[in-house]
Every structure is written in structure tokens, then in C-alpha cells.
py3Dmol code that shows the C-alpha trace and the ligand (Angstrom):
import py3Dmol

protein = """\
ATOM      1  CA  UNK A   1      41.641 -71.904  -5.384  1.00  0.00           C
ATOM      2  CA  UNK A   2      43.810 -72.698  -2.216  1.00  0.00           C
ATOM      3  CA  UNK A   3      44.716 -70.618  -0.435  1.00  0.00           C
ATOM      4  CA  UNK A   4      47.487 -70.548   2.556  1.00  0.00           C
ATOM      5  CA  UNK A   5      48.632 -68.012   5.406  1.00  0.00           C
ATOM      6  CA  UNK A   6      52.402 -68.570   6.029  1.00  0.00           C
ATOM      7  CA  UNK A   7      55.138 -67.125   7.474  1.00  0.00           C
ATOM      8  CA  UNK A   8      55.077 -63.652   8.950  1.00  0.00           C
ATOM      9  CA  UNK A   9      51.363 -63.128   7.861  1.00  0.00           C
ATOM     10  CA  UNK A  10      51.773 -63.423   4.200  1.00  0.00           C
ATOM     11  CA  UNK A  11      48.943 -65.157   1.899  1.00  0.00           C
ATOM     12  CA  UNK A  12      49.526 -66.998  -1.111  1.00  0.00           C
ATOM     13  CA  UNK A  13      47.733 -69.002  -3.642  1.00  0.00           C
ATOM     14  CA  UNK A  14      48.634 -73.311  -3.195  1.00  0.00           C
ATOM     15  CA  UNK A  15      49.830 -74.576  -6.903  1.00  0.00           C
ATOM     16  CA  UNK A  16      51.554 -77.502  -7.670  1.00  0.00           C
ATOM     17  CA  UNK A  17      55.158 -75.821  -8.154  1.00  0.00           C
ATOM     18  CA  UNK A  18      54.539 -74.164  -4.421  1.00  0.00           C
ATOM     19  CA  UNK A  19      52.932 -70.771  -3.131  1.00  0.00           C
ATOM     20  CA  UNK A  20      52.713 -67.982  -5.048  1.00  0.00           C
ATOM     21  CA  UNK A  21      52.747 -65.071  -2.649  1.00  0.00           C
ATOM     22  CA  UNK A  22      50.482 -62.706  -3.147  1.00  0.00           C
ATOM     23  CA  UNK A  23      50.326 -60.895   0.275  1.00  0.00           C
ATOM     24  CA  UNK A  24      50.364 -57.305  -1.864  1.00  0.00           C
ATOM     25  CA  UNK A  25      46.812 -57.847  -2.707  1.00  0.00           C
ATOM     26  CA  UNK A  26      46.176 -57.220   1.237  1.00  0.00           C
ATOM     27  CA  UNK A  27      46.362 -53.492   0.362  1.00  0.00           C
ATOM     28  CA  UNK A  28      43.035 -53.831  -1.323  1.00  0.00           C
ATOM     29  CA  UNK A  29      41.156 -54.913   1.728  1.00  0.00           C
ATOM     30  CA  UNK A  30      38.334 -51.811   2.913  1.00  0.00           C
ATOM     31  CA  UNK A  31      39.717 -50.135   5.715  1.00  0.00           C
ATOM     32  CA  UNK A  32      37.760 -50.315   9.024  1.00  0.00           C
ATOM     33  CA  UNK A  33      37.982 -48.040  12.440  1.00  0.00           C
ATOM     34  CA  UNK A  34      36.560 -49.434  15.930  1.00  0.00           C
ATOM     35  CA  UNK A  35      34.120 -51.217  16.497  1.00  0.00           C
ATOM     36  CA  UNK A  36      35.482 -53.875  13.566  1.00  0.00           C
ATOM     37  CA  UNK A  37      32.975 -55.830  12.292  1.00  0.00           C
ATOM     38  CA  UNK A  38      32.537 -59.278  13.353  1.00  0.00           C
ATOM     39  CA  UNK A  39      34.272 -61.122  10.380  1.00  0.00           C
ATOM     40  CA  UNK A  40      37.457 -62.431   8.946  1.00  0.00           C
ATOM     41  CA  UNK A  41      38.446 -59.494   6.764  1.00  0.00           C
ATOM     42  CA  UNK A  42      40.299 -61.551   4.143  1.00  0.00           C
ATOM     43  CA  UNK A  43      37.439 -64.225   3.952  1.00  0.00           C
ATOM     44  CA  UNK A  44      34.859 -61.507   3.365  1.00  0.00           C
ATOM     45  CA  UNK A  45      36.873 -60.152   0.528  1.00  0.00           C
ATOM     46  CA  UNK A  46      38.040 -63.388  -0.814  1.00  0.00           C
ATOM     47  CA  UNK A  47      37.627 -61.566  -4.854  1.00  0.00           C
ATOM     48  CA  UNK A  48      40.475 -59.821  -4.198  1.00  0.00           C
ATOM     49  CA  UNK A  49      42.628 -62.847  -5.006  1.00  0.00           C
ATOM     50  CA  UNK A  50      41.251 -63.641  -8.419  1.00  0.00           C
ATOM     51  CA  UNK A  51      43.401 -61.414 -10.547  1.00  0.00           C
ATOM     52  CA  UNK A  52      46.334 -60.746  -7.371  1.00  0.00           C
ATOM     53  CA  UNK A  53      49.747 -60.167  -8.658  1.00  0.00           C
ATOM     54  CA  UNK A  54      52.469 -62.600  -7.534  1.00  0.00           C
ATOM     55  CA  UNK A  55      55.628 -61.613  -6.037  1.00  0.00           C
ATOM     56  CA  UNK A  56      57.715 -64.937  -6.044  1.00  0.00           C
ATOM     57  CA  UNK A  57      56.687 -68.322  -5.564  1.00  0.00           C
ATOM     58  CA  UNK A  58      58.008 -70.090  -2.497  1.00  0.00           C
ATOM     59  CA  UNK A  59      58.092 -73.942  -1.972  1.00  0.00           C
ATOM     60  CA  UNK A  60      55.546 -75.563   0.262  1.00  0.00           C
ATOM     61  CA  UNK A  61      58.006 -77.398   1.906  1.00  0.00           C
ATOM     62  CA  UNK A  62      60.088 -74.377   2.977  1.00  0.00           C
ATOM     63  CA  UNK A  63      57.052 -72.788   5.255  1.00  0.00           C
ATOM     64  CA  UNK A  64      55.374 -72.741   8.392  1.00  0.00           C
ATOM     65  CA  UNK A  65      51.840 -72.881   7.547  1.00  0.00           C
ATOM     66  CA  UNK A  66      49.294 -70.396   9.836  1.00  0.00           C
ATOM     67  CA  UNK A  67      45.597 -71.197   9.938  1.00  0.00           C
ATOM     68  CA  UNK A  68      43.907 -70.166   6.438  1.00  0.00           C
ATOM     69  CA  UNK A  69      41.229 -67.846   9.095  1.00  0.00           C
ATOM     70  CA  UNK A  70      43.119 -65.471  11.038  1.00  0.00           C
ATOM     71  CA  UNK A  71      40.223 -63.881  12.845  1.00  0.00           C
ATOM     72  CA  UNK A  72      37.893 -66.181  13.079  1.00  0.00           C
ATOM     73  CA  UNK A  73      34.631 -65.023  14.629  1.00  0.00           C
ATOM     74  CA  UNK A  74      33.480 -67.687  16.562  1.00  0.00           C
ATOM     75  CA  UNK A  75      34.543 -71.822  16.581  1.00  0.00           C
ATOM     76  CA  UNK A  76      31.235 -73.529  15.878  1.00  0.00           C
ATOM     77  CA  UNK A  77      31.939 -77.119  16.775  1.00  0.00           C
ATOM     78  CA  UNK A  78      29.610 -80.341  16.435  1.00  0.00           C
ATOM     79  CA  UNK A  79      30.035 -83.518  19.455  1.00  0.00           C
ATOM     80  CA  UNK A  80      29.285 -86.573  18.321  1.00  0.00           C
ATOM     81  CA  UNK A  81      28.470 -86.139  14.453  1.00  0.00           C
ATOM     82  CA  UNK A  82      29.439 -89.902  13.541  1.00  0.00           C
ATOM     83  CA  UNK A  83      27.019 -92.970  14.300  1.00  0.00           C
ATOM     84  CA  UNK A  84      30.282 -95.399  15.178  1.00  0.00           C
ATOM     85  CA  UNK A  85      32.002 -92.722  17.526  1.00  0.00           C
ATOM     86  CA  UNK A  86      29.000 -92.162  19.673  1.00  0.00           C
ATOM     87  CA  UNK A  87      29.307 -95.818  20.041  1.00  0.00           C
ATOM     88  CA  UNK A  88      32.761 -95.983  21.223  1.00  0.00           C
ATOM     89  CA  UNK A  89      32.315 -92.902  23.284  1.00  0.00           C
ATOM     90  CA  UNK A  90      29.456 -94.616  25.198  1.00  0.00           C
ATOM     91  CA  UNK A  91      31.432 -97.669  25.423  1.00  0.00           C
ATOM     92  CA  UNK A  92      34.629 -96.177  26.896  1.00  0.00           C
ATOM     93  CA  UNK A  93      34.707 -94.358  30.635  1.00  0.00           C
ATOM     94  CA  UNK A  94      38.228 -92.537  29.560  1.00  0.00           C
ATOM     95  CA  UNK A  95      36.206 -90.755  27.122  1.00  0.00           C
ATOM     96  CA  UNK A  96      32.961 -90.073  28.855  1.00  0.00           C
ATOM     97  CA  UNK A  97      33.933 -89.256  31.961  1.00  0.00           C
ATOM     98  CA  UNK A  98      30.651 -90.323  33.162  1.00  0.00           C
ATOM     99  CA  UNK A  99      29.274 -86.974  31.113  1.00  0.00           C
ATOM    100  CA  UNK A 100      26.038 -87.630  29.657  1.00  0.00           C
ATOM    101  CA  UNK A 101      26.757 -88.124  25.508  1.00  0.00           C
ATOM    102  CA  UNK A 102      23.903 -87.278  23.366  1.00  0.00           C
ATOM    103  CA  UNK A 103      22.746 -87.697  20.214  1.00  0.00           C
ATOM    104  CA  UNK A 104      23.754 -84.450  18.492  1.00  0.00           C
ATOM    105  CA  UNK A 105      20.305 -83.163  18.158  1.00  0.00           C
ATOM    106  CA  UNK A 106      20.528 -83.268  22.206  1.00  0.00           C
ATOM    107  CA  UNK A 107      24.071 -82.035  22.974  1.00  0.00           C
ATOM    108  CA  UNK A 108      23.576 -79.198  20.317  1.00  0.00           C
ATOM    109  CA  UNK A 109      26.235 -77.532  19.211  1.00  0.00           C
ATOM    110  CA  UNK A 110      29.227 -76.049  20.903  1.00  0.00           C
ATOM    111  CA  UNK A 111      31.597 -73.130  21.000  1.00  0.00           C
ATOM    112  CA  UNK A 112      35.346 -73.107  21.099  1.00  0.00           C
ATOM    113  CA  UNK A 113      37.771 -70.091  22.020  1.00  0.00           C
ATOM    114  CA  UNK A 114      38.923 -68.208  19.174  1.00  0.00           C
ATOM    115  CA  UNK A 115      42.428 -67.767  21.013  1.00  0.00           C
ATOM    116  CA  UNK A 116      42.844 -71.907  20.512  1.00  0.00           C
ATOM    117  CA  UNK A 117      43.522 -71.848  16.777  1.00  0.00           C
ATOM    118  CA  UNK A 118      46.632 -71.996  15.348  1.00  0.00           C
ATOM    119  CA  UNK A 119      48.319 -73.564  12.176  1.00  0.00           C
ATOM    120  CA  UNK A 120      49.547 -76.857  11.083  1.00  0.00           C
ATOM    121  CA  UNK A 121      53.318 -74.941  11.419  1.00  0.00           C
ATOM    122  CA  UNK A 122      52.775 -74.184  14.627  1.00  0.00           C
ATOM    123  CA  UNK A 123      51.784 -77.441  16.153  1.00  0.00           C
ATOM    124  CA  UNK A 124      49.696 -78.751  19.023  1.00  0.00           C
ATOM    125  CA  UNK A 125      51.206 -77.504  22.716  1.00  0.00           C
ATOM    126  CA  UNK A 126      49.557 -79.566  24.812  1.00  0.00           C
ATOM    127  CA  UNK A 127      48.877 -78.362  28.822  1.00  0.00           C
ATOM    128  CA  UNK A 128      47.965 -81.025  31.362  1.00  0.00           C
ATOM    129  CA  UNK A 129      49.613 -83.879  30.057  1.00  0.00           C
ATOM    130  CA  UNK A 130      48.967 -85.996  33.275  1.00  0.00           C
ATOM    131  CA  UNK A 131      45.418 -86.300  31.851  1.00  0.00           C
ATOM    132  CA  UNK A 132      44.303 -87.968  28.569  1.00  0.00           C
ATOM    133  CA  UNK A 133      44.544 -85.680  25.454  1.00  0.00           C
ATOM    134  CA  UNK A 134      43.376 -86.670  22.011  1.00  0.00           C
ATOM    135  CA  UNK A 135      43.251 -85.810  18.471  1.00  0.00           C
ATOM    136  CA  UNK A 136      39.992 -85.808  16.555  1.00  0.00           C
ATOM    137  CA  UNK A 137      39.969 -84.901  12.642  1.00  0.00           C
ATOM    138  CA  UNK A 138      37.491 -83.240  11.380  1.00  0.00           C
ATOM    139  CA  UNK A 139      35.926 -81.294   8.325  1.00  0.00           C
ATOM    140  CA  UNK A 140      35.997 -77.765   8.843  1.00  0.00           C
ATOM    141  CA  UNK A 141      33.704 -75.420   7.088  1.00  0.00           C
ATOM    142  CA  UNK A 142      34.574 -71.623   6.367  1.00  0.00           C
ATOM    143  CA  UNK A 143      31.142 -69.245   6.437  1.00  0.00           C
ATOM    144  CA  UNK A 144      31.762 -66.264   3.475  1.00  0.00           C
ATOM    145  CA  UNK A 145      28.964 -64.704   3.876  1.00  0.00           C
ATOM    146  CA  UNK A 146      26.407 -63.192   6.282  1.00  0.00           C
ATOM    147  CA  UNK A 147      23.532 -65.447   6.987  1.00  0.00           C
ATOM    148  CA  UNK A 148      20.951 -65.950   9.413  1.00  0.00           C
ATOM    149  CA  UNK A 149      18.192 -68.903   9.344  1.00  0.00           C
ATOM    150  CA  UNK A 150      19.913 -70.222   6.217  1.00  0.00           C
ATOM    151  CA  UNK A 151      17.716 -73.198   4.533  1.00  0.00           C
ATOM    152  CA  UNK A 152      19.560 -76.364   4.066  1.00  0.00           C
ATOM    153  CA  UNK A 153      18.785 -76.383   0.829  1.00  0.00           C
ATOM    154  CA  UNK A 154      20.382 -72.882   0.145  1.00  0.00           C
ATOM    155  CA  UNK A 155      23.339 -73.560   2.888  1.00  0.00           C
ATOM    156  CA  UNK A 156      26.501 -74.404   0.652  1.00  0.00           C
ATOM    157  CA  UNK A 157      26.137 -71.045  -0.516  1.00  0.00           C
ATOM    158  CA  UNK A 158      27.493 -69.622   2.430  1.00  0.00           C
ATOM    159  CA  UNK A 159      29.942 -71.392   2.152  1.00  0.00           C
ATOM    160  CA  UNK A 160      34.257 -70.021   1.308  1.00  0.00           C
ATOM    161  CA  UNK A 161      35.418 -73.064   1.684  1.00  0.00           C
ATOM    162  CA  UNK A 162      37.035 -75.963   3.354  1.00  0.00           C
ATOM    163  CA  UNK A 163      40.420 -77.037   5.074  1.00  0.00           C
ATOM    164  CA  UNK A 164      41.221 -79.813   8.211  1.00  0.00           C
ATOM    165  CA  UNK A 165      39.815 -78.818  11.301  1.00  0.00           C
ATOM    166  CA  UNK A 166      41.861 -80.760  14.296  1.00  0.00           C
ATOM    167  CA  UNK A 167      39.403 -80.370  17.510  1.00  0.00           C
ATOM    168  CA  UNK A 168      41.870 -81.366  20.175  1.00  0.00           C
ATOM    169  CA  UNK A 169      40.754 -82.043  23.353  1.00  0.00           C
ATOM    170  CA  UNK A 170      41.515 -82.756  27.178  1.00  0.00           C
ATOM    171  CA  UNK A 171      39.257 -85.570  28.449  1.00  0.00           C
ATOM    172  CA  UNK A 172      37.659 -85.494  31.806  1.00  0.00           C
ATOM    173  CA  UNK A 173      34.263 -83.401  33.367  1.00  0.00           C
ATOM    174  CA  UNK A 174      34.620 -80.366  32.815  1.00  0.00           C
ATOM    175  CA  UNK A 175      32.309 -78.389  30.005  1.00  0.00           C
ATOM    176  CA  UNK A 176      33.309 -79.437  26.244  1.00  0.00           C
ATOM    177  CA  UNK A 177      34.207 -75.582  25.666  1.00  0.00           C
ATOM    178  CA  UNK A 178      36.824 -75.454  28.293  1.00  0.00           C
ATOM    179  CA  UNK A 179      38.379 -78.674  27.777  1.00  0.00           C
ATOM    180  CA  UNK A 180      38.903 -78.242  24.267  1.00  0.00           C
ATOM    181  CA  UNK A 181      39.967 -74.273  24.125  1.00  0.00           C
ATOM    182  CA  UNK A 182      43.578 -74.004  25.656  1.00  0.00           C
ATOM    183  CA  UNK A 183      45.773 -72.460  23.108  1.00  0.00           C
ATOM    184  CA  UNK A 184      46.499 -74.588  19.672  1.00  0.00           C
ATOM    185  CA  UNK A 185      43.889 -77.149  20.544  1.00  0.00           C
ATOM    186  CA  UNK A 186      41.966 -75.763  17.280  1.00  0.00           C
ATOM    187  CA  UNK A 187      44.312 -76.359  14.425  1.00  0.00           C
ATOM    188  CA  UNK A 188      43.178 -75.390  10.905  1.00  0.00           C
ATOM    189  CA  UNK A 189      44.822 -76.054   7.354  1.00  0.00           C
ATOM    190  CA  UNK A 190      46.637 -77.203   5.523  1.00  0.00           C
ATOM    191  CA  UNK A 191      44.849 -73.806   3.170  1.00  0.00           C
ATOM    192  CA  UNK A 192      41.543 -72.976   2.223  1.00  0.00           C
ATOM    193  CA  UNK A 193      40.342 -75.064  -0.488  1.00  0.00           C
ATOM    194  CA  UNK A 194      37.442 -72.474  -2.305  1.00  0.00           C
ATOM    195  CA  UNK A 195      33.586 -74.082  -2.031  1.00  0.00           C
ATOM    196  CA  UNK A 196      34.033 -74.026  -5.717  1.00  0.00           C
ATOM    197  CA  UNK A 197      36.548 -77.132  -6.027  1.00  0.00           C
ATOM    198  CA  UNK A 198      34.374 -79.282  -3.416  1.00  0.00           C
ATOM    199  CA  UNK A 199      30.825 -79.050  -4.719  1.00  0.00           C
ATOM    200  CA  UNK A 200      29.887 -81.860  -2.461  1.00  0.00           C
ATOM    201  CA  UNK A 201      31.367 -82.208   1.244  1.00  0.00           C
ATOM    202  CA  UNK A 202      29.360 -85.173   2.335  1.00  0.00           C
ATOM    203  CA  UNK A 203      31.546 -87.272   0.049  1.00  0.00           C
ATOM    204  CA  UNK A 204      34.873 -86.741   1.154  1.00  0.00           C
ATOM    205  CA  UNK A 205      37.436 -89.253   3.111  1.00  0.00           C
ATOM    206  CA  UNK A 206      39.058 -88.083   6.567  1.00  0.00           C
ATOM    207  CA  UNK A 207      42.113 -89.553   8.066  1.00  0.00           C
ATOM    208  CA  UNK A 208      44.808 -89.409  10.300  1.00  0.00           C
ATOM    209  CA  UNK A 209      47.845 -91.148  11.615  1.00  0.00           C
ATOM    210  CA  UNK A 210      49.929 -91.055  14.852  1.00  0.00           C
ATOM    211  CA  UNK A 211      53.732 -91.427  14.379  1.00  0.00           C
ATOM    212  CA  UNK A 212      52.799 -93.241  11.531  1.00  0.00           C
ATOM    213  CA  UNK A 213      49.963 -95.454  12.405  1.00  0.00           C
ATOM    214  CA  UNK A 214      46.149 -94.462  11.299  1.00  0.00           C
ATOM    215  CA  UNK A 215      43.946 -93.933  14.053  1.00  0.00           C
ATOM    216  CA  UNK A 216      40.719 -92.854  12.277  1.00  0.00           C
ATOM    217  CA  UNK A 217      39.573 -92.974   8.575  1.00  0.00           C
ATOM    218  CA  UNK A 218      35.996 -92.599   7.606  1.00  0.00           C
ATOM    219  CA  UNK A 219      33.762 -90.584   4.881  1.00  0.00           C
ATOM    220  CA  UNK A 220      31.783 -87.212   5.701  1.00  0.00           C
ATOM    221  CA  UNK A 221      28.765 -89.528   4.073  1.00  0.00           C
ATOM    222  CA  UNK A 222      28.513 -90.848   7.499  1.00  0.00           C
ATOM    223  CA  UNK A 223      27.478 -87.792   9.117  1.00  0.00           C
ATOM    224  CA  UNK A 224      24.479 -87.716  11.627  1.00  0.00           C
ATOM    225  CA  UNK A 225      24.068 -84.290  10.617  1.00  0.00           C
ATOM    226  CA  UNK A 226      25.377 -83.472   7.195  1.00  0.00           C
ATOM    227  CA  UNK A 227      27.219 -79.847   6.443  1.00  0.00           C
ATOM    228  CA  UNK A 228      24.001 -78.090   4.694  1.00  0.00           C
ATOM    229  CA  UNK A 229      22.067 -78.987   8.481  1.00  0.00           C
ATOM    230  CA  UNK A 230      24.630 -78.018  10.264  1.00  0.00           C
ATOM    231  CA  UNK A 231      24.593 -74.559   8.756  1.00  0.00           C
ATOM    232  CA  UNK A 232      20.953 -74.657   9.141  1.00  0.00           C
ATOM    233  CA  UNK A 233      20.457 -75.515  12.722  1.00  0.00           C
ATOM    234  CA  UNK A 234      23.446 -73.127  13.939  1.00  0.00           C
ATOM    235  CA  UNK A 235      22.030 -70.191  11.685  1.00  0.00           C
ATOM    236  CA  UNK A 236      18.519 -70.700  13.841  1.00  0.00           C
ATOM    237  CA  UNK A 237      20.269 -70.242  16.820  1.00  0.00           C
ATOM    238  CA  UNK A 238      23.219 -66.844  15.624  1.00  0.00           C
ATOM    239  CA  UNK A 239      24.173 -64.933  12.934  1.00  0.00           C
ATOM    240  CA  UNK A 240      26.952 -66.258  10.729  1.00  0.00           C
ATOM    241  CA  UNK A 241      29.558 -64.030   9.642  1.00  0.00           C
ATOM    242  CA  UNK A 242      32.476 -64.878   7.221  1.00  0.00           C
ATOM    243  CA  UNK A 243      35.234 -66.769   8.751  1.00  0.00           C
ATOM    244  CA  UNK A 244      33.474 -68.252  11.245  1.00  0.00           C
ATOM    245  CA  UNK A 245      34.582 -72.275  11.501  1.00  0.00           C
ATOM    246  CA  UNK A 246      32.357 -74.592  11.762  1.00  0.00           C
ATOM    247  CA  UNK A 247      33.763 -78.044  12.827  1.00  0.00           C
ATOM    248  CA  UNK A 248      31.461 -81.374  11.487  1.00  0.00           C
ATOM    249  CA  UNK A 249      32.748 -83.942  14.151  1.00  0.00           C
ATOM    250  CA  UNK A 250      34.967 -86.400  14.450  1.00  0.00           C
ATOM    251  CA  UNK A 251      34.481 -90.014  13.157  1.00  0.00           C
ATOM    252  CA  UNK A 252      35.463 -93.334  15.569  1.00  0.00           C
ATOM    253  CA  UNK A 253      39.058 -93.544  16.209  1.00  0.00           C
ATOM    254  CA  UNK A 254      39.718 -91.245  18.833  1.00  0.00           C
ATOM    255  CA  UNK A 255      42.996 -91.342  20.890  1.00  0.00           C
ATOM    256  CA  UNK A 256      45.654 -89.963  23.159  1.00  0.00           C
ATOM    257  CA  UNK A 257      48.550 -88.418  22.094  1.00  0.00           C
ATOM    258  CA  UNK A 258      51.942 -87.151  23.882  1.00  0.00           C
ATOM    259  CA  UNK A 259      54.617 -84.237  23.215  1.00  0.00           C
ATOM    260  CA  UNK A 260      57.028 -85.501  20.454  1.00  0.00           C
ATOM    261  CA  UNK A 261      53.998 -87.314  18.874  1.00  0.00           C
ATOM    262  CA  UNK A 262      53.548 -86.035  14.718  1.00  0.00           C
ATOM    263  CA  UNK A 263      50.034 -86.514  13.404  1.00  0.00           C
ATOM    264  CA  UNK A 264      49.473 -86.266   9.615  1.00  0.00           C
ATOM    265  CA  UNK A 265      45.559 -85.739   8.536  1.00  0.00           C
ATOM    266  CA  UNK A 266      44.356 -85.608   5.722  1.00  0.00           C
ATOM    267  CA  UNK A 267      40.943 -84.665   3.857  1.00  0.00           C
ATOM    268  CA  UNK A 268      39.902 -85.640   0.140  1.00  0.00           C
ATOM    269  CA  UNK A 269      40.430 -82.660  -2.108  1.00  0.00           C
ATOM    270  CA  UNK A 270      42.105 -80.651   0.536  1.00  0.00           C
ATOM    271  CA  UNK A 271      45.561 -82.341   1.031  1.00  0.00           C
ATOM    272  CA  UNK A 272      47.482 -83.367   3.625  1.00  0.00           C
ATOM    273  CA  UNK A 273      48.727 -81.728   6.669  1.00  0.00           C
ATOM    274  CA  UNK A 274      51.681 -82.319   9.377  1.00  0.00           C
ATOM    275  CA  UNK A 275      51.237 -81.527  12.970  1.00  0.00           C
ATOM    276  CA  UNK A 276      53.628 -81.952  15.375  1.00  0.00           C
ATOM    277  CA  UNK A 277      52.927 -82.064  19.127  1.00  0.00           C
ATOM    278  CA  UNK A 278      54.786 -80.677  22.335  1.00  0.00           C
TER     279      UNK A 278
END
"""
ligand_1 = """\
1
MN
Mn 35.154 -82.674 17.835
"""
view = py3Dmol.view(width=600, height=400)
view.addModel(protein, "pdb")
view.setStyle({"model": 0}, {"cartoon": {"style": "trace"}})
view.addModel(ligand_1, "xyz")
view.setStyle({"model": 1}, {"stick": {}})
view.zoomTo()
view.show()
């Protein structure tokens, strides 16, 4: 199943003919009272789709796509997950910035603000465009369910499901986090594609273009650390909660972009999505 956030908050199942909204089901999540657990409501309760009565079906080209997570818990984010781009990031100062970059077993992995992410609709806005900002596609994962030191072997089971994770980020000195947490530099979508429709995610292609040119294209086989040890290692260190994103890295390819730029990325078995940046 794929499934999209759109417009004014509604959700609606991706089919080939367009989006069938189903935003009624919503009434059936549990209600909660403060504290509210930490978790993605919808993403928890994902069941509640299977048999969801559609109102109308609207065309996919007709609507601003939001991130498929609206409450993510926490960004989970790995540096340097591809052999080739550690290479060019050791070989190139204006990515560096003289900060050490590790192997990922080193650097570990990172958090990002919640309050970055935003949808493919809403676009990239960047903020301190005197300094270099780039684009880096990557697989993200979607946690459903609660885990804590998850086996690798067990891992894709806590998994919802995938979509395009864009990590955007301001190069320079400062701590990873910061530089790549100002609002919109975490852009998820096109939709959710359910765990069930990609039973393997270390065989997918990633890509994306710049105004029409490509600027990265590799396959999540080339991982350093593949998406089962991912979920393993971060599960040693926190609890995972459904909804929480967990980025897999970007491959070589890196690069700056600038307002009016339009990147389109695109994942195997996920689609395609259209970013624009101001
Ligand atoms: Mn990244």
C-alpha cells in the first residue's frame, strides 16, 4: 500500500488512477490525553487503512504532497553510509570543512530536528545561502513498531515502510545536527510505500537530478551499513517508536543547490518525487 498525506491534512491511498482519500478513517485512531505517547499516531495504527472507505479520488498531479510521518518521533540519520562518498568527502575541503569524517562505525549515528521535515509540496527553503547547501538522497526507513535491541536478523520487522528521505544540509563546522535541522531541510515522500511491497531494501536504485541533470545514482547494495544494522545498532543505543525516520545515507554525488533550483529523486519501488527550492 502507498500511502500519501496531502492537502489540508488529509490521507489517501496512492493508485494508479490517483489518491483515493480516505482521511474519514482518521476517526478510528485511539484517542489519547497528555502526556501523548512518543509515536506517529497514524503509523502505529497503520490497519486502519486496510478496509477504509473512500470518499473521492483526487489526481496526483492536482496536490501538494505533506510528508507521509506527520509526527515523527525522532530523525535518526546515518553520515557517511556509502564507500565512494566517504571518498569524495575526504577528498573535497568544501565538504569537510576540515571536520574529522569517519567511518560510520566512528561518527555513529546522528539526530535531526523533528521541526525540519516537511513534504515534497512544500519544498526546500533554504537559510544562509551565502554558504554551500546541498542535496543528499537517501532511503528513509519508517519504524511501526516498538523495539528496543532489535536483532538484525529480526529488524525488517519493525519496519512500516519506506519513502525518499532528502537530508539537506548547510556545509561548514558546525555539529551535523545543527547544520542539517533548519526548517524543510528533512523532506520525506513522495508516500509511504508499506514494508510489504519492498521485501528487500538493500536492492533498490537512488537518484536524483538538479534542473534536470543527475547528480547522484547508486544502489542501497552499496551500503557500509545495510538497513537491518542500522536498526540494530540505533535500537542498542534508544527505544524505537513508530514513525520514527531513519535516514541510510547518501551515496557520492553530493552538491550545491540555489533558490529556483527543482530536484526530482527518485527510489526503486517508491516513485518519484519533485522538490522545488527557494
Ligand atoms: Mn545524509
Amino acid at each position: 500500500m502507498r500511502i500519501a498525506r496531502f492537502d489540508n491534512n488529509r490521507i489517501g491511498v496512492v493508485q494508479n488512477n490517483g489518491i483515493q482519500d480516505v482521511t474519514g478513517a482518521l476517526e478510528q485512531l485511539p484517542a489519547h490525553r497528555y502526556p501523548f505517547p512518543r509515536q506517529d499516531a497514524l503509523i502505529a495504527n497503520l490497519e486502519i487503512l486496510e478496509n477504509a472507505t473512500t470518499v473521492r479520488v483526487v489526481p496526483l498531479s492536482r496536490v501538494e504532497l505533506l510528508s507521509p510521518v506527520a509526527n515523527p518521533g525522532k530523525i535518526m540519520a546515518a553520515p557517511v553510509n556509502y564507500k565512494k562518498h566517504l571518498e569524495e568527502a575526504l577528498a573535497d575541503k568544501g565538504i569537510h570543512h576540515g571536520n574529522l569524517v569517519n567511518e560510520i562505525h566512528k561518527a555513529g549515528i546522528f539526530l535531526k530536528a523533528t521541526s525540519s521535515v516537511v513534504g515534497p509540496g512544500e519544498g526546500v527553503t533554504l537559510v544562509h545561502t551565502d554558504r554551500r547547501n546541498d542535496h543528499e538522497v537517501e532511503l528513509a526507513v519508517v519504524i511501526g513498531k516498538e523495539g528496543r535491541d532489535i536483532a538484525a536478523a529480526n529488524a525488517l520487522e519493525f519496519v512500516a515502510g519506506y519513502c525518499i528521505g532528502l537530508d539537506m544540509t548547510i556545509r561548514g563546522t558546525e555539529d551535523r545536527s545543527f547544520r542539517k535541522s533548519p526548517d524543510s531541510y528533512t523532506v520525506l515522500g513522495p508516500w509511504l510505500v508499506t514494508a510489504d511491497e519492498i521485501p528487500d531494501p538493500g536492492a533498490l536504485e537512488v537518484s536524483i537530478s538538479v534542473n534536470g541533470t543527475e547528480r547522484q545514482r547508486a544502489n542501497t547494495r552499496e551500503l557500509i551499513l545495510s538497513v537491518p544494522e542500522l536498526i540494530a545498532w540505533a535500537s542498542s543505543f534508544y527505544t524505537l517508536h513508530p514513525g520514527d525516520v531513519l535516514l541510510t545515507g547518501t551515496p557520492q554525488g553530493v552538491g550545491p543547490v540555489r533558490p529556483g533550483d527543482m530536484m526530482v529523486a527518485s527510489i526503486e519501488r517508491i516513485g518519484e518525487m519533485r522538490v522545488g527550492v527557494s
